[in-house]
C-alpha positions in Angstrom: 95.9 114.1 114.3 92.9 112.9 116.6 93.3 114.4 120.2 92.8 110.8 121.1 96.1 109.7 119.2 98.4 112.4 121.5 97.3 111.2 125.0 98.4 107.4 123.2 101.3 109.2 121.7 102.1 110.0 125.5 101.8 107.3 127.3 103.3 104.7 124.9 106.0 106.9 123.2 108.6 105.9 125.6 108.6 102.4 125.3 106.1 101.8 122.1 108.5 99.8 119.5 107.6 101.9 116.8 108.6 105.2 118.6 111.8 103.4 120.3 113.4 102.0 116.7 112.4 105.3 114.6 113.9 107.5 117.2 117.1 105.4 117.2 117.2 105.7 113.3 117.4 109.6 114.1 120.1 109.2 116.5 122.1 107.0 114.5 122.2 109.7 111.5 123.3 112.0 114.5 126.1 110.2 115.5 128.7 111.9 112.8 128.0 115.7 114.1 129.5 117.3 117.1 126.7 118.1 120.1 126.5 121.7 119.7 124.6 121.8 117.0 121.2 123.2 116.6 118.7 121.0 116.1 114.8 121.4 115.2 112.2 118.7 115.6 109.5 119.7 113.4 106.0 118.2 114.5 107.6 116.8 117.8 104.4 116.3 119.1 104.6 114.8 122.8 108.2 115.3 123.1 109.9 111.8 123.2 112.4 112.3 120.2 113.3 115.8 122.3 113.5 113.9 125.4 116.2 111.4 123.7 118.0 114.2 122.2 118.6 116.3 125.2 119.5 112.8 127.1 122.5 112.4 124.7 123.3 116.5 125.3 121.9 117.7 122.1 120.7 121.6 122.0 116.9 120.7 120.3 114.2 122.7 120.0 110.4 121.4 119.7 107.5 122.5 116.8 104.1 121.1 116.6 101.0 122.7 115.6 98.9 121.4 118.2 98.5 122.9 121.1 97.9 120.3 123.4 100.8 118.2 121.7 103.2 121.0 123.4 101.3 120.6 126.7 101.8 117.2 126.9 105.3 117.7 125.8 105.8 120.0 128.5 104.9 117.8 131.2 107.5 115.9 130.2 109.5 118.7 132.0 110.7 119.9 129.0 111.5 123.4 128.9 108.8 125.6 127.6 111.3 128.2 125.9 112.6 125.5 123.8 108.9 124.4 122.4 107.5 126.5 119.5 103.6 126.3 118.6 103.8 126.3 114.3 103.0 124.9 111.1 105.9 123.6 109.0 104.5 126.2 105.5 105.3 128.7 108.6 108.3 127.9 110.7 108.6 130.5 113.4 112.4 131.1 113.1 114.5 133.3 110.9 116.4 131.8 108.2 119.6 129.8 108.4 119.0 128.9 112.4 119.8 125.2 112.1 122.1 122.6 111.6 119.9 120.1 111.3 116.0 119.4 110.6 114.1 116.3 112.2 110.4 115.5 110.0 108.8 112.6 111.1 105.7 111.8 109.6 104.6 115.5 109.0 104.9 115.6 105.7 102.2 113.7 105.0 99.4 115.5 107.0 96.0 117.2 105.9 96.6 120.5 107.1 99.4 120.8 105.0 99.1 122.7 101.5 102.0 121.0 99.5 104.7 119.1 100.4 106.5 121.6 98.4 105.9 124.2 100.3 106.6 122.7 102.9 110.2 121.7 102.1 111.0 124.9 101.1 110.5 126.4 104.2 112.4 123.6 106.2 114.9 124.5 103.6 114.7 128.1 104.6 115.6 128.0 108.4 118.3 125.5 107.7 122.2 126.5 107.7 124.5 126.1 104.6 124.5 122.4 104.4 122.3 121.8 107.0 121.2 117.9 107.2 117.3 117.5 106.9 115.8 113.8 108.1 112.4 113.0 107.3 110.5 110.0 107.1 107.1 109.7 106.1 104.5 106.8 105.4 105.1 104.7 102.1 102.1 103.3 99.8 98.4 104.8 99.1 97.2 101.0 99.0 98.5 100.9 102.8 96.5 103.8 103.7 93.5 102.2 106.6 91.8 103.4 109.9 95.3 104.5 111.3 95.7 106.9 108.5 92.3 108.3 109.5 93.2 108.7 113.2 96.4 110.3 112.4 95.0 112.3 109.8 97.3 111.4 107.2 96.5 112.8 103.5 99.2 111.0 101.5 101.9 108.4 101.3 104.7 108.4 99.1 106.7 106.1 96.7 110.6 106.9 96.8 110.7 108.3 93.4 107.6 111.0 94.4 109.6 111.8 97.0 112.8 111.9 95.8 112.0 114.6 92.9 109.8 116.0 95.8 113.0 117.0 97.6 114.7 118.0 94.7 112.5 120.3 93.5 112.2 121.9 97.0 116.2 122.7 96.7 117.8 119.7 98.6 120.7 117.8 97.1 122.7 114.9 97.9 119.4 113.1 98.4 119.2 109.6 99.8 115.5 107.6 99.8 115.4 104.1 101.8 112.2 102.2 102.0 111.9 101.4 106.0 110.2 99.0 108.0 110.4 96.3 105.3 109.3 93.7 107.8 106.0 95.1 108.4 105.2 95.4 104.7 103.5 92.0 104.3 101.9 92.0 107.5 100.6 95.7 107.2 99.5 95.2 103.7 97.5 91.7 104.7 95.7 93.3 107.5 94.9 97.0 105.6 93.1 94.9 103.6 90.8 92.2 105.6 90.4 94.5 108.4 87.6 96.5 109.9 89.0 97.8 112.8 87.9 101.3 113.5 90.4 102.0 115.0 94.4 103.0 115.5 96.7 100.6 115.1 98.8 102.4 118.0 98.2 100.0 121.2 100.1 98.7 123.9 102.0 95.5 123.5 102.8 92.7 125.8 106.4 93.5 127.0 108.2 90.4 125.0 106.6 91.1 121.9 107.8 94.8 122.3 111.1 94.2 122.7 111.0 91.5 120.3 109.8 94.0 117.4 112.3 96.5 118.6 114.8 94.6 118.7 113.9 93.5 115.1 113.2 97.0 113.5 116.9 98.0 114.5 117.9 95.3 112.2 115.5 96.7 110.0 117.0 99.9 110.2 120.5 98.6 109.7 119.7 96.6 106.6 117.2 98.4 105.0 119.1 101.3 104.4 122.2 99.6 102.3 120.2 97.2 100.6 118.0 98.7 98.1 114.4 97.6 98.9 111.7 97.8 96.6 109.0 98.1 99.2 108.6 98.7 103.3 105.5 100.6 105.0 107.7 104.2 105.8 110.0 106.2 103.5 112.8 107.7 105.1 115.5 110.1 103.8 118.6 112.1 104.3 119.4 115.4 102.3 121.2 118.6 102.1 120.8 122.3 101.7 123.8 122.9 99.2 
């Protein structure tokens, strides 16, 4: 990612609609386990999803490998022995530490090899049925200046990443298409813009909590109906 894109990341995280309704996805797959369980945010980048977890008494620890990603997430007042500096193809924990394994939007970067190996080494540090939730961005014909600015390599289609997750040793996989709202819209302007530029910006506050307030209901729906299409891929599965 563009060092650009983590001071954004930091100042809009917190209240950035995006940021708000995927974080509350991640909480609500929570919601079923007890709070002493260990949790790792791989690629936690300025520290927000952290932030959230510790605030509903969550042990969590933080991954990225950028350097000035931790930084900022440490100004957040985030404990520094709780933030690791790493690469997801080489976690720097032992095997079997964790409950549960939090990948958003990592999978999909340029410094990684293979999402393969990737997943196998998330599968590594994870316990016995240890819960792994990832999301990651849906659709190469989506792909436009954001994707360069957040260095993103690939997006997937649920199928890719379904045998994706198999193949890396996961079971009881479940693949949702997300964000099914946005599809349309992303998809109309990906295509007649040339906007050099992110599309991470700051909102007027009614639209903000306007788009929040519909992405929650996007988050609700979208994972029991079946949807063909949405701009993010996001998924639930188990080390057996």
């Amino acid at each position: 990612m563009h060092l650009s894109e983590y001071y954004k990341m930091r100042e809009l995280e917190d209240k950035h609609w995006w940021y708000r309704a995927t974080h509350q996805a991640v909480l609500s797959e929570l919601k079923v386990f007890p709070p002493d369980i260990k949790i790792l945010d791989i690629g936690c980048g300025t520290g927000g999803l952290m932030e959230r977890l510790i605030k509903d008494k969550r042990i969590v620890c933080g991954m990225d490998i950028s350097k000035l990603a931790l930084e900022l997430a440490s100004s957040r007042g985030l404990i520094k022995e709780s933030i690791y500096q790493g690469s997801i193809e080489h976690i720097p924990f032992e095997d079997t530490q964790f409950d549960v394994a939090i990948c958003l939007d990592v999978l999909c970067q340029q410094q990684i090899k293979t999402p393969e190996s990737a997943l196998k080494e998330v599968h590594r540090i994870l316990k016995r049925k240890g819960l792994l939730i990832l999301q990651v961005p849906a659709f190469e014909y989506l792909r436009g200046q954001h994707d360069f600015f957040s260095e993103i390599a690939h997006r997937f289609t649920k199928k890719e990443l379904e045998k994706i997750l198999a193949e890396s040793g996961f079971i009881e996989i479940s693949v949702w298409y997300r964000n099914v709202w946005l599809f349309p819209l992303l998809f109309f302007w990906r295509n007649i813009s040339n906007r050099k530029k992110s599309d991470l910006a700051v909102f007027p506050d009614f639209l903000n909590e306007l788009l929040y307030r519909y992405n929650l209901f996007d988050n609700y729906i979208a994972k029991r109906i079946p949807f063909l299409f949405g701009s993010s891929l996001f998924s639930i599965a188990r080390k057996a």
